[in-house]
N, C-alpha and C positions, 0 to 999 in steps of 0.2 A: 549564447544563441540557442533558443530552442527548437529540436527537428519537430518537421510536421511529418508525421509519419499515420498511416490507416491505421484507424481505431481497432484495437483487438478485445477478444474477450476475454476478461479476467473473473477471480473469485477472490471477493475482498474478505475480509474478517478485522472489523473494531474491536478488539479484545481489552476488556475492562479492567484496570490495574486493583480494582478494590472488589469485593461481592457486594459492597454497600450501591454502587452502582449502578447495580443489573448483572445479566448475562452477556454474553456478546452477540455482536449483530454482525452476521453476512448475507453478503449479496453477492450476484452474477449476473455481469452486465457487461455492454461492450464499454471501452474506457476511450469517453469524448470527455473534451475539456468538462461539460457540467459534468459526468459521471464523477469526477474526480473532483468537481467542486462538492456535491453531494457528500462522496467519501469524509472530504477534508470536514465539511461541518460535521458527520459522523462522530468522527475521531473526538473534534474538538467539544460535542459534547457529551463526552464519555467518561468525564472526570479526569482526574492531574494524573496519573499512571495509565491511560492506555497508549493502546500501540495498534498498531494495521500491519496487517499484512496481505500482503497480496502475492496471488499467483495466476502466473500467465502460461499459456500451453508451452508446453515442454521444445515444440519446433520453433519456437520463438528466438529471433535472430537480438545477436547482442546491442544492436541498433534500437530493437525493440523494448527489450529489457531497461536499457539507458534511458529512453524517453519516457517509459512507467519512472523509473528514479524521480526524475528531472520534474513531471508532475507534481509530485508531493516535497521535492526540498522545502518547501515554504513551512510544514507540519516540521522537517530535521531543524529546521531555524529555529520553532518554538521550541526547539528538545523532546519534538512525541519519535518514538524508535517506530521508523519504518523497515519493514523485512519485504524484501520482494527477491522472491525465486519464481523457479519452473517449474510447473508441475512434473511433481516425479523425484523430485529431490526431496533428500533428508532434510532436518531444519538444520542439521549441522554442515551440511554440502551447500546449503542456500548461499546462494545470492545475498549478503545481507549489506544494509544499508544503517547502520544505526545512529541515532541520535548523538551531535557531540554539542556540551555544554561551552 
């Protein structure tokens, strides 16, 4: 079951697993179901190694944090590593969520 919880704003990052790809791309935007449909196609045409990440403000309750998750399993399904912290946190204290085959 998924929570319906108020849209916050996040800062996304599709980060490209190859340079043959591109650069990465982010955005800052509040996270409604299209934002996150947006992301997803992002992601998915970023080539076979990228990843997202995402970060939400730092006072962001663990309610919140879980329902950013919970948005993108469908990307952890394909095997793309989703990273979602706080802003404020190291990448090694994150929050993280990664991809399992």
């Amino acid at each position: 079951m998924q929570m319906t919880l108020e849209a916050i704003f996040v800062t996304a990052r599709v980060v490209r697993g190859h340079p043959a790809f591109g650069s990465s791309l982010a955005r800052g935007a509040w996270l409604t179901p299209y934002m996150a449909e947006i992301l997803t196609e992002d992601v998915m045409r970023a080539g076979p190694t990228a990843r997202l990440e995402v970060t939400v403000p730092s006072d962001s309750s663990n309610a919140a944090v879980t329902s950013v998750v919970e948005q993108f399993a469908q990307l952890r399904r394909r095997g793309i590593q989703v990273d979602v912290r706080r802003s404020g946190q190291t990448v090694t204290a994150a929050e993280r969520v990664r991809a399992r085959g």
